[in-house]
C-alpha positions in Angstrom: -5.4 -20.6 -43.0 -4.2 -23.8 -44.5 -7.3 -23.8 -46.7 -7.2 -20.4 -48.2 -3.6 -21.0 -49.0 -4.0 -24.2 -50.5 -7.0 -22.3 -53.0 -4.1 -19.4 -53.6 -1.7 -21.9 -54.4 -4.0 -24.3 -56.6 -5.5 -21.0 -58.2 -1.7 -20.4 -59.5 -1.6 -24.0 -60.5 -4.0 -23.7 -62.8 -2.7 -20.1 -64.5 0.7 -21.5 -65.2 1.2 -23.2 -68.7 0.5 -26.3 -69.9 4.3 -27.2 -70.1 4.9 -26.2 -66.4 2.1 -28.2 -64.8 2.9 -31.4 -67.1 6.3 -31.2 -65.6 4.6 -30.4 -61.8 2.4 -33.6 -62.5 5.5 -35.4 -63.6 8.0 -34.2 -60.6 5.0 -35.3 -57.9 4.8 -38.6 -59.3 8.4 -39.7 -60.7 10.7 -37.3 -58.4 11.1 -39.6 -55.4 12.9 -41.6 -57.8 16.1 -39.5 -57.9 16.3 -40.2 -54.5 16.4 -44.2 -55.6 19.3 -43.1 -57.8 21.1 -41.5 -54.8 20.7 -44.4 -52.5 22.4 -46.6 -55.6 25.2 -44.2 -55.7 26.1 -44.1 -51.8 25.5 -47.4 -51.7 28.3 -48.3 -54.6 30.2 -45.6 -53.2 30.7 -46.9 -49.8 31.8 -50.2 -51.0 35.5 -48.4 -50.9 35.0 -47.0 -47.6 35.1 -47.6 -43.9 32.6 -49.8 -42.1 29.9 -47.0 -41.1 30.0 -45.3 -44.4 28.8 -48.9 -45.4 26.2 -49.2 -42.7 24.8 -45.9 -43.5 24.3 -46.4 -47.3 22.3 -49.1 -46.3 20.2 -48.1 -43.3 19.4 -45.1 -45.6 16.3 -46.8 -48.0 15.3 -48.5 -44.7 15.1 -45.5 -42.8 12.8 -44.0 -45.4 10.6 -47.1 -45.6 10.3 -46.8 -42.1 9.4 -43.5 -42.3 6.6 -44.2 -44.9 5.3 -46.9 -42.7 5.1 -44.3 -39.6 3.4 -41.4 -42.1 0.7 -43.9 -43.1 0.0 -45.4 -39.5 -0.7 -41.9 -38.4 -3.1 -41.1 -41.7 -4.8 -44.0 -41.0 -5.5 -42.6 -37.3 -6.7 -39.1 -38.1 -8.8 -40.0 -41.3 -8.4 -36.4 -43.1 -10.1 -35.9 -46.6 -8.5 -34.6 -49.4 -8.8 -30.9 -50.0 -9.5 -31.7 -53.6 -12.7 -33.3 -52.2 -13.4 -31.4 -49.4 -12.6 -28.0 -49.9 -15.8 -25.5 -50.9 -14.7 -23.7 -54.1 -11.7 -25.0 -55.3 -11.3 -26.0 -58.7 -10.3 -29.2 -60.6 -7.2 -31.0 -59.0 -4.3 -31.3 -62.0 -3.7 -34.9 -61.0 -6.6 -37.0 -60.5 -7.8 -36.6 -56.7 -7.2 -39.9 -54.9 -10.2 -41.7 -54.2 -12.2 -41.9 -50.4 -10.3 -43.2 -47.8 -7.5 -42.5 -49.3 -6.9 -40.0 -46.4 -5.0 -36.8 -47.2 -3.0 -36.0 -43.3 0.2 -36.7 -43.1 1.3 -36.6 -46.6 3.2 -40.0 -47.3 4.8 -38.7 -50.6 6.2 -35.4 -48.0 7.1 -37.9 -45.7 9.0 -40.4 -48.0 11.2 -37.6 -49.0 11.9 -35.9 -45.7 12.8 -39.2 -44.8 15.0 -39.7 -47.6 16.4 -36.1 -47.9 17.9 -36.9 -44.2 18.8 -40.5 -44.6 21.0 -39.8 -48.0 22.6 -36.1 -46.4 23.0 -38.8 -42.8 24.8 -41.1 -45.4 26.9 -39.2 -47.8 27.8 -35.8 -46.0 31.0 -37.5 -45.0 32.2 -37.4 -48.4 29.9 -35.1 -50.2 29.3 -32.1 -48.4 27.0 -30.6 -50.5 24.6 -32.6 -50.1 22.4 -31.8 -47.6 21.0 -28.6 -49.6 20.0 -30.3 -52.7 18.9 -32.6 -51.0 16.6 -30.6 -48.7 15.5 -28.9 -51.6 14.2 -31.7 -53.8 12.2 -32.9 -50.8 10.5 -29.3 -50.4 9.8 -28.9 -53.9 8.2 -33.0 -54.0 6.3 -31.7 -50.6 5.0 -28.4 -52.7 4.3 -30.6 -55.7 1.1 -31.9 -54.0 -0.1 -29.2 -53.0 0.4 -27.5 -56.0 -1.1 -30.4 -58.0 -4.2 -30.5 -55.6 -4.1 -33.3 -53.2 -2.8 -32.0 -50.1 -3.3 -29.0 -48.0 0.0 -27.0 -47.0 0.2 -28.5 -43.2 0.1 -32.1 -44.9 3.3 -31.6 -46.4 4.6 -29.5 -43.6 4.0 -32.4 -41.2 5.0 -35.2 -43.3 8.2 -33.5 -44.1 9.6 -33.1 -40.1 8.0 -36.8 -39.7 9.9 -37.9 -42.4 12.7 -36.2 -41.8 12.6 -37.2 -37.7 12.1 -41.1 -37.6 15.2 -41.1 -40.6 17.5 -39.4 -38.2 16.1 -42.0 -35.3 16.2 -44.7 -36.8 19.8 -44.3 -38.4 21.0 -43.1 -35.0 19.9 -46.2 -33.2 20.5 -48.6 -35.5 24.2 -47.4 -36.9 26.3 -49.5 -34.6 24.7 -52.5 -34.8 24.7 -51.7 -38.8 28.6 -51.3 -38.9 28.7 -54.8 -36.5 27.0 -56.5 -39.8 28.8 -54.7 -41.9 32.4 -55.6 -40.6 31.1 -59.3 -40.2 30.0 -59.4 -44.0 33.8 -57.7 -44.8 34.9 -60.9 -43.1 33.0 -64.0 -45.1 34.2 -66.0 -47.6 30.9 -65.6 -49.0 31.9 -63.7 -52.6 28.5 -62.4 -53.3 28.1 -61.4 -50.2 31.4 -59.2 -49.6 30.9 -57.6 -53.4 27.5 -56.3 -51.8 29.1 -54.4 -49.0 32.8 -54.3 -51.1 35.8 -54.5 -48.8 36.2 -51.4 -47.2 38.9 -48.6 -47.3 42.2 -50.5 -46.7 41.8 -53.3 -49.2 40.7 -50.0 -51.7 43.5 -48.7 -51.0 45.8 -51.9 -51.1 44.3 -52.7 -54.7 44.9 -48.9 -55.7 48.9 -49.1 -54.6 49.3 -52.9 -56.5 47.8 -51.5 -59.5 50.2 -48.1 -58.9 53.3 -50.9 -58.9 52.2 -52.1 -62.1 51.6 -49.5 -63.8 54.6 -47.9 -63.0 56.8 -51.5 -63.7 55.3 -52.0 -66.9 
């Protein structure tokens, strides 16, 4: 089943314009980046807020590390080819197909955003709402990418995707509270580099808002 819809889906591939796939070839490669630029922004964010908000932002690109690291220790186990390689029939893969041993199951791209698509909605749905859906959505459409591109069949990226998405949500939820512990402790030192890395948190945001309110208003 997995097969004959990863040949449908490569078939389309191929149909669509020149344009279209250039941009598929481009998303599959580049698009994890966008999720870079989100962990920057909660990350600079959270230097204004409370002490988990903090601890969050920056469990967030470790939790997705870790979630690449998982994804790879379980290709390395089950030692799947690549459809691109293995697959009877199928056509030319639009990104070059990765070479043997370069084992296709779980899909470490699918993973890497599932992983990040929870980590960055687990670290900024406090103050963006929102994000959870676009979220979600960029990491289905990176998971799609390779199979539409030719290097994964469908229950790669399926798999990676919940794996991803699973060791995020573990590994933030067991490692929060000992993350806003650091956190607090870095508020605390006189260290100046080291308390504009994790800013100063909520009150002294708000202290520096109301002095520059009074001076504004004096002046």
């Amino acid at each position: 089943m997995s097969q004959d819809l990863y040949l449908t889906i490569t078939d389309f591939a191929r149909s669509t314009p020149s344009w279209f796939q250039f941009l598929a070839e481009l998303w599959t490669e580049a698009g994890l980046l966008l999720f870079g630029v989100l962990f920057v922004v909660g990350w600079f964010r959270s230097r204004s807020l409370d002490s988990r908000a903090m601890a969050l932002a920056l469990l967030a690109p470790l939790a997705t590390a870790f979630g690449y690291v998982v994804s790879e220790a379980f290709k390395s186990l089950v030692d799947e080819e690549r459809p691109c390689r293995a697959v009877v029939g199928a056509g030319p893969s639009l990104v070059e197909c990765p070479p043997y041993g370069d084992w296709s199951f779980p899909s470490n791209h699918s993973a890497i955003a599932g992983a990040a698509a929870m980590a960055v909605t687990l670290a900024l749905v406090a103050s963006w709402r929102w994000i959870a859906w676009p979220a979600a959505v960029m990491a289905v459409l990176m998971a799609f990418s390779r199979v539409f591109v030719g290097v994964h069949y469908p229950h790669d990226v399926t798999v990676g995707l919940v794996l991803g998405a699973l060791i995020a949500f573990l590994f933030m939820r067991l490692l929060t509270k000992p993350a806003v512990g650091l956190v607090e402790a870095c508020r605390s030192s006189r260290n100046g580099a080291v308390v504009w890395c994790v800013g100063r948190g909520a009150r002294a945001h708000a202290a520096t808002v109301r002095r520059e309110q009074v001076h504004h208003h004096s002046s």
